[in-house]
N, C-alpha and C positions, 0 to 999 in steps of 0.2 A: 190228572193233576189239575188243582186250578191255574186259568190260564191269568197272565201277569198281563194289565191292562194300564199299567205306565207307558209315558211315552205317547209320540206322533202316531193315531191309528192309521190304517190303509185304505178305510173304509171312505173317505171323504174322497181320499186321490182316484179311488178306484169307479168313482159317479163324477170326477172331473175331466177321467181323460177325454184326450184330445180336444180342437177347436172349438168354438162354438156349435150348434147344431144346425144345418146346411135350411136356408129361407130362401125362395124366389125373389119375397120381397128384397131382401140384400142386393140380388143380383139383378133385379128390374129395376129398382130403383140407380144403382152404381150406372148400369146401362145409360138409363135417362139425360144421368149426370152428367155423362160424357157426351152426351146430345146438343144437352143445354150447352156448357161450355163453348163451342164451336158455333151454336145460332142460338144467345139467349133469349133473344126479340120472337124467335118465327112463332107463328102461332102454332103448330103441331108442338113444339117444347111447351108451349104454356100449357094445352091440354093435356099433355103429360104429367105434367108438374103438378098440376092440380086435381088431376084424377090419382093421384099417389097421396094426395093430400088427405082427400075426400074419403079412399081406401084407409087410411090411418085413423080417422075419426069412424072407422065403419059404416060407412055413408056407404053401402054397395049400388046403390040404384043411381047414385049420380058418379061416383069413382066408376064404371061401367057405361055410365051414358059418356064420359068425357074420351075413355079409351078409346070407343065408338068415331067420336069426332076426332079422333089424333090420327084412326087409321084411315079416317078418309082423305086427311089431308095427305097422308105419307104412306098410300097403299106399299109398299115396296121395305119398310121398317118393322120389324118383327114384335118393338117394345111395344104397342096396343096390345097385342096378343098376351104377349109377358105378363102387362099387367093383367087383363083378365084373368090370364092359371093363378095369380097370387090372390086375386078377388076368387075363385075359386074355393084355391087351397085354406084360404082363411076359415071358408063358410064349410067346408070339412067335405068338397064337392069333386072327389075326385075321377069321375069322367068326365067332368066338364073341366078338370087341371091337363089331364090327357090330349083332349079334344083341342085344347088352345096351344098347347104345346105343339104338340103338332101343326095348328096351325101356322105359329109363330115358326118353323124348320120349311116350309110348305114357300111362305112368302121369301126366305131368305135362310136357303139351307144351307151355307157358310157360314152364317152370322154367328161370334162370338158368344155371344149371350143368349143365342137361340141355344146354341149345342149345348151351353153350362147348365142352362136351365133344365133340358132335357136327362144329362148326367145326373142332376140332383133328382130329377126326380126317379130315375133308374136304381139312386142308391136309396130312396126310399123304400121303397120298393123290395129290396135288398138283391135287384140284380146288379150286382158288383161288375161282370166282366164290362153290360153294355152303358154302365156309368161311366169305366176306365173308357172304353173307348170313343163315348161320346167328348168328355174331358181333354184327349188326346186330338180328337176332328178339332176341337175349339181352339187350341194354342195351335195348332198346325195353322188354321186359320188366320189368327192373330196373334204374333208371338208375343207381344206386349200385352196379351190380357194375363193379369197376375189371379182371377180368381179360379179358373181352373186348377193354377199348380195349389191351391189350398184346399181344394178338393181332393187333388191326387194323395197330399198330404195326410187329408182326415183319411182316407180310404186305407195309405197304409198304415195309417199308426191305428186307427179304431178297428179293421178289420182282421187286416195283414199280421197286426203284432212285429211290422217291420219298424223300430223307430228309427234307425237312421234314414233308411229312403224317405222314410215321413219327414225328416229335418230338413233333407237336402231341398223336397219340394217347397216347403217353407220357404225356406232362405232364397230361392229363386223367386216366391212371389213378392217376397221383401225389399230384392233388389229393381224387378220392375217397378213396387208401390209401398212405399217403406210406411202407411199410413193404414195397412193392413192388422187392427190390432187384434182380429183375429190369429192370422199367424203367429205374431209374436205370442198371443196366450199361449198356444200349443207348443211351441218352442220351450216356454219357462215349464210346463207339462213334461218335456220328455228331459231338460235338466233336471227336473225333481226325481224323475224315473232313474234316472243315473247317477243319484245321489250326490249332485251337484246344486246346490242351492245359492252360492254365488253367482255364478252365470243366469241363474233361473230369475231370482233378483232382478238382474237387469231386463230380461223378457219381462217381466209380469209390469215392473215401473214402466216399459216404454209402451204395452197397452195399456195401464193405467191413463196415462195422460192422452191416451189418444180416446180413450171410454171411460170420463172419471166416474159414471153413473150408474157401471155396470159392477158387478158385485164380484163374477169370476173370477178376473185377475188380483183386486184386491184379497178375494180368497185365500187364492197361488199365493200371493205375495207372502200372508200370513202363515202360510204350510213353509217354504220356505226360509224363513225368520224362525218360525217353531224347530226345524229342522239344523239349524245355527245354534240351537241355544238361546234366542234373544226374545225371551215369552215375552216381553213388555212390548216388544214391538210388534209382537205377533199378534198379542192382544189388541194394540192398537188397527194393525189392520184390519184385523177380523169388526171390530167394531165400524169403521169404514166402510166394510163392507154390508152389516146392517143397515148400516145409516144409508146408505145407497137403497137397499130394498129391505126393510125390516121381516121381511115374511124369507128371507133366503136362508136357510135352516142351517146348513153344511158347516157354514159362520159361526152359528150359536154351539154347534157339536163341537165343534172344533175348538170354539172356544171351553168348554166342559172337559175334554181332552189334556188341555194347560195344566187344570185345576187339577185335574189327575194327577196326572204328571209331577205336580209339584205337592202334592198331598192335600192338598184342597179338597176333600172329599166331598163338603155339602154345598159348594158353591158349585161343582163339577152336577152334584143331584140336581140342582137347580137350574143350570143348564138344561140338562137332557131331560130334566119332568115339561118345560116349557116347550122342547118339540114334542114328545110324548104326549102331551095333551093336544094339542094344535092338529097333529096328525097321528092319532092313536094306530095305526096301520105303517107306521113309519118301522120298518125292520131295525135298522141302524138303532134308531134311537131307544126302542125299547131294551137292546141287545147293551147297550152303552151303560144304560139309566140299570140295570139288574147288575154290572159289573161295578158301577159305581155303589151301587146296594151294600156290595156283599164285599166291598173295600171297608164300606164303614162296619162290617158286624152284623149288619141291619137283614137277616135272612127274610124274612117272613117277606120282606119288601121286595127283594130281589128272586125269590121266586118266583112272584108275581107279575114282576118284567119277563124274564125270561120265559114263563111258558105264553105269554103273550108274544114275542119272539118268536117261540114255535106254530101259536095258529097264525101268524102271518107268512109264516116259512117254514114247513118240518120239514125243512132237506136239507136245513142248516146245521150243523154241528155242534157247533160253541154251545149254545142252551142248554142242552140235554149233559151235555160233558160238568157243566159248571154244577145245575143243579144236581147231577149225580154227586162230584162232588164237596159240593153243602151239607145234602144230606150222611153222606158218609161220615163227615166230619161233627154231625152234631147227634150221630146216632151209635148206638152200642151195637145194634144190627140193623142193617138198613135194607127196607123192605125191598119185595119182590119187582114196585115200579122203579126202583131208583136204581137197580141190577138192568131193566129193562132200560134207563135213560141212558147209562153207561155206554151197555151194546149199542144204543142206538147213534151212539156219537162215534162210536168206531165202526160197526159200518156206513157210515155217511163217509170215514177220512182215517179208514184203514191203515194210514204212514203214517198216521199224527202221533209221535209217541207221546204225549202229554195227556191224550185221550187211551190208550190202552195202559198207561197207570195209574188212571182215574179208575179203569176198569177193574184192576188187580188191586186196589186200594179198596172196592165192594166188596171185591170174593173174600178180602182181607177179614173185614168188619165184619162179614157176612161167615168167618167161621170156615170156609170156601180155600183150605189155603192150599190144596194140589192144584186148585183152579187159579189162587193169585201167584202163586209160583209160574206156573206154566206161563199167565200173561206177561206178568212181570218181567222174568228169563226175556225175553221176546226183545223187548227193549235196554237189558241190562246192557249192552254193548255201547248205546251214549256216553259221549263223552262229555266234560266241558261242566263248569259248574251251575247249570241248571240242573246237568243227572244227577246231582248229588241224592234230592229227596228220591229220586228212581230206587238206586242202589238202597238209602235208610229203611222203605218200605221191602224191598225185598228180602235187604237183613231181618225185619220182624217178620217175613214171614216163613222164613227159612227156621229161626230160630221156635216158632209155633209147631213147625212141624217136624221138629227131633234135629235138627240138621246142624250144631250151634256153630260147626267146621266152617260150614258154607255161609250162615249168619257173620261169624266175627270176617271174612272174608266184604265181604258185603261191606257192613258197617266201616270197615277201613278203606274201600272204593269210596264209599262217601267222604269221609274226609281227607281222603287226597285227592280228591274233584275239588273240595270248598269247605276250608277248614273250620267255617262263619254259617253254613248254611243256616236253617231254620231251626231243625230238628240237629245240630249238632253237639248239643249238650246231651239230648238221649242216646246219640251213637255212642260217644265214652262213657256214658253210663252202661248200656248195653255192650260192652268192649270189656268195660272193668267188670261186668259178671258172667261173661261166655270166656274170656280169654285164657286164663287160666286152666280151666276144665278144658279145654276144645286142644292146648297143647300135646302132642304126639309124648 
């Protein structure tokens, strides 16, 4: 069956979850800060400071010579080392991010910001246990560092799939540093998860003001407003959130989404042709751009999206399912590859019943009706007024194959599922010529 692409997708949420993504620089720099504060005169701060500076403008050979001078003055301070893993990490040098880390545990293997940094780099890595418990050394350490419990955070919501443990560590590093607009992003994250978009609301605004520059939380903001019902607002966010970074795509899909949603079809194409072009290897957006094709009528176009969808992913489903069926729908018999697209979307998602009546909806067209019976049957047991079309196509093909008992049976599952579906004008027409003949 084709699939219904109204509505908030999941596709955006599902490349937002959790915090931001874990940076040395964040946490050697936060380090520094705390340095400064307490001696902003001494000179080991100002080579820090400035060697952070120098790292930001990519300046590696002078950001490196000033670390150099910061550790001399403060052999016993691990941030020289810090920064070098992040000079490192930037330049994509990861035995010498290794090499310095360690260093930085070596000079002061209690230190807060040593162990965090370490942790992040473990979960890069994707050794998860010796991240946990690097994260774990570091608040033992210092129980006022808030940026380990945002670690522990991302680890259980990105990895775990725990998201309340994920909240609780939030809110803990919130209460030590309520200035953490990471946190709060993840937070309005796992209220969007929970279908909570009020609460979510106030996460996303209180990292907004704390990062008006950054594009994520305006995002969030705009998924839940989209998720209220309040498309104008959502559209304003989402546009906020261009205007922050015009190249952040998620925004613009998102905004195509609305357009959807509200029947906008060619402003919705417009949308999703401009990430489509931008980054022709974009999965989401080809997949978006062929659904909004084939909303407008427009097949030829939407084929065209869609198998573009498949050479960037054939292990996706949707594509194959959609254009099977297209083609079903605009063919008298629909050839042997579009019998092949079918299967290929049921087994990719074997429980999807929208895809094995897409599939029985071929063998349908295809003349095939022991084989659209048998798939059909399979799913006939949905309930609820999307199976209505289920049950209508089973009735045609019941009735195809001598059966009119089991057809008028059919056709009346449909419309006491959804007395408005699609096809509901042909179910009483199909009723008013099997019913009478089919009574005992």
């Amino acid at each position: 069956m084709k699939t219904r692409v109204a509505g908030p997708l999941l596709l955006t949420l599902l490349a937002l979850a959790g915090s931001p993504a874990h940076a040395l620089l964040e946490m050697s720099e936060s380090g520094a800060t705390r340095f400064e504060a307490s001696a902003q005169e001494s000179p080991f701060a100002a080579k820090l400071r400035t060697g952070h500076e120098a790292l930001r403008k990519l300046d590696y050979a002078r950001a490196d010579a000033l670390f150099d001078e910061a550790a001399r003055l403060d052999p016993r301070s691990p941030l020289p080392a810090l920064g070098h893993a992040e000079s490192a990490r930037i330049r994509n040098l990861p035995d010498d991010v290794q090499k310095w880390l360690k260093h930085a545990l070596e000079v002061a293997p209690r230190n807060a910001d040593a162990l965090t940094a370490w942790g992040r780099w473990q979960y890069a890595r994707k050794h998860f246990p010796d991240a946990e418990k690097a994260w774990k050394a570091a608040i033992a350490a210092d129980p006022k560092a808030a940026l380990p419990l945002v670690d522990l955070g991302d680890l259980n919501y990105n990895i775990r799939r725990n998201a309340d443990l994920a909240a609780d560590f939030y809110r803990r590093a919130l209460q030590l540093n309520p200035r953490l607009g990471g946190a709060h992003y993840a937070l309005g994250t796992i209220w969007l998860d929970k279908k909570n978009p009020g609460n979510a609301i106030g996460e996303f605004e209180a990292a907004i003001g704390l990062s008006p520059g950054n594009p994520l939380p305006l995002h969030g903001l705009g998924l839940a407003l989209q998720m209220q019902q309040d498309f104008k607002g959502a559209h304003a966010a989402f546009d906020r959130a261009l205007a922050a970074n015009a190249d952040y795509d998620p925004a613009r899909l998102a905004k195509g989404d609305i357009f959807l949603a509200q029947g906008d079809v060619q402003r919705a194409i417009a949308e999703y042709q401009t990430v489509a072009r931008a980054q022709p290897k974009r999965y989401d957006a080809q997949l978006k751009l062929g659904m909004a094709h084939q909303r407008a009528g427009q097949l030829r176009e939407a084929q065209t999206a869609y198998q573009a969808a498949v050479r960037i992913d054939p292990e996706r489903p949707l594509p194959y399912n959609n254009m099977a069926w297209m083609a079903a729908e605009d063919s008298a018999r629909p050839s042997d590859a579009v019998l092949d697209w079918a299967r290929k979307a049921v087994a990719l998602a074997p429980k999807v019943a929208d895809f094995q009546d897409t599939l029985g909806w071929v063998h349908y067209k295809r003349g095939e009706m022991a084989a659209a019976i048998a798939v059909l049957e399979k799913v006939s047991r949905a309930e609820g007024r999307g199976a209505a079309g289920i049950h209508h196509r089973l009735g045609l093909a019941y009735a195809a194959a001598g059966r009119p008992r089991d057809a008028v049976a059919a056709f009346r599952t449909a419309l006491r599922l959804d007395p408005n579906f699609t096809d509901a004008a042909d179910a009483r027409a199909q009723l008013a010529r099997l019913d009478s003949p089919a009574k005992p």
